[in-house]
C-alpha positions in Angstrom: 68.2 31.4 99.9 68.3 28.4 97.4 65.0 28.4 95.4 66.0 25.8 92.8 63.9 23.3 94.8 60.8 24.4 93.0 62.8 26.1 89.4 61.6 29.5 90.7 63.6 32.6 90.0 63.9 35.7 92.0 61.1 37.7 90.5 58.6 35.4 90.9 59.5 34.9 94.6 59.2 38.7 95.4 56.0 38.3 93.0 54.7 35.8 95.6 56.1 37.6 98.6 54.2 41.3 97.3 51.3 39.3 97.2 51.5 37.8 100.5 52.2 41.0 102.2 49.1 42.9 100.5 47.0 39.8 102.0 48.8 40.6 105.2 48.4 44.2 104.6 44.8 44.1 104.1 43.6 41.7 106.5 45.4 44.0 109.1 43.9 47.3 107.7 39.9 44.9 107.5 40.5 44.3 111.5 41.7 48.0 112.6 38.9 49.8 110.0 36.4 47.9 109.4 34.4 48.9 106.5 31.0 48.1 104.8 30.7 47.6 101.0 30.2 50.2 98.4 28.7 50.3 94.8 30.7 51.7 92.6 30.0 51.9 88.7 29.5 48.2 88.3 26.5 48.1 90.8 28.0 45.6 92.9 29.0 46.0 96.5 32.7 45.9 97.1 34.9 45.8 99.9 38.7 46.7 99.8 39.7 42.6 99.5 36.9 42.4 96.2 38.4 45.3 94.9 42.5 43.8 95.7 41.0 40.5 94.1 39.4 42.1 90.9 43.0 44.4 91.0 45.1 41.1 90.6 42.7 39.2 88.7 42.8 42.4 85.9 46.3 43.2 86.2 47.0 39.0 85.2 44.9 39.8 82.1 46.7 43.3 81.2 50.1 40.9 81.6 49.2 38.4 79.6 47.7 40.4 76.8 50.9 42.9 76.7 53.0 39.7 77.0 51.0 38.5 73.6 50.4 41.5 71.9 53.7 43.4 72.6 55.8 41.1 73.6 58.6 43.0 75.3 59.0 46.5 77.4 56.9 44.7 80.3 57.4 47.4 82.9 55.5 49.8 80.9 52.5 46.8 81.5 53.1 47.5 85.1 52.4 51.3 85.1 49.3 50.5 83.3 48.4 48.0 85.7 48.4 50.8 88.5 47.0 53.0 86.5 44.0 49.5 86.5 44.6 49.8 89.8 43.8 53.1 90.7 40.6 53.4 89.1 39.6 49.8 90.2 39.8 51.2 94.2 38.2 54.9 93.3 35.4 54.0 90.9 34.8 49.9 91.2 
């Protein structure tokens, strides 16, 4: 597949492609369990797509700040971010 038509490189397609699957993923899991929102320790009500949104949103932030502050090592930023993750889909 040639993706020099937009300078992209192969991890940011799969990047693109993970996140079009968990939209996939989730709208699938919405329609066969529907669920009603929660409040977790932030006193909002959440569904599972709030929570995926505030997981992506966070993990961007994590990224960026371990890009800036660190600078290298990034997978080690990805098992934090599912660490982020985790909590955000128990607790949030």
């Amino acid at each position: 597949m040639d993706l020099s038509w937009m300078a992209w490189t192969w991890p940011t397609a799969i990047f693109f492609m993970v996140i079009a699957g968990l939209l996939i993923t989730f709208t699938i899991i919405g329609v066969k369990y529907p669920e009603t929102p929660r409040r977790g320790v932030l006193r909002i009500e959440t569904t599972r797509g709030d929570r995926l949104f505030i997981t992506l949103l966070g993990s961007a932030f994590i990224n960026l700040a371990w890009l800036g502050l660190v600078g290298a090592n990034q997978p080690v930023a990805l098992i934090v971010c599912l660490v982020y993750a985790a909590a955000v889909f128990r607790w949030v």
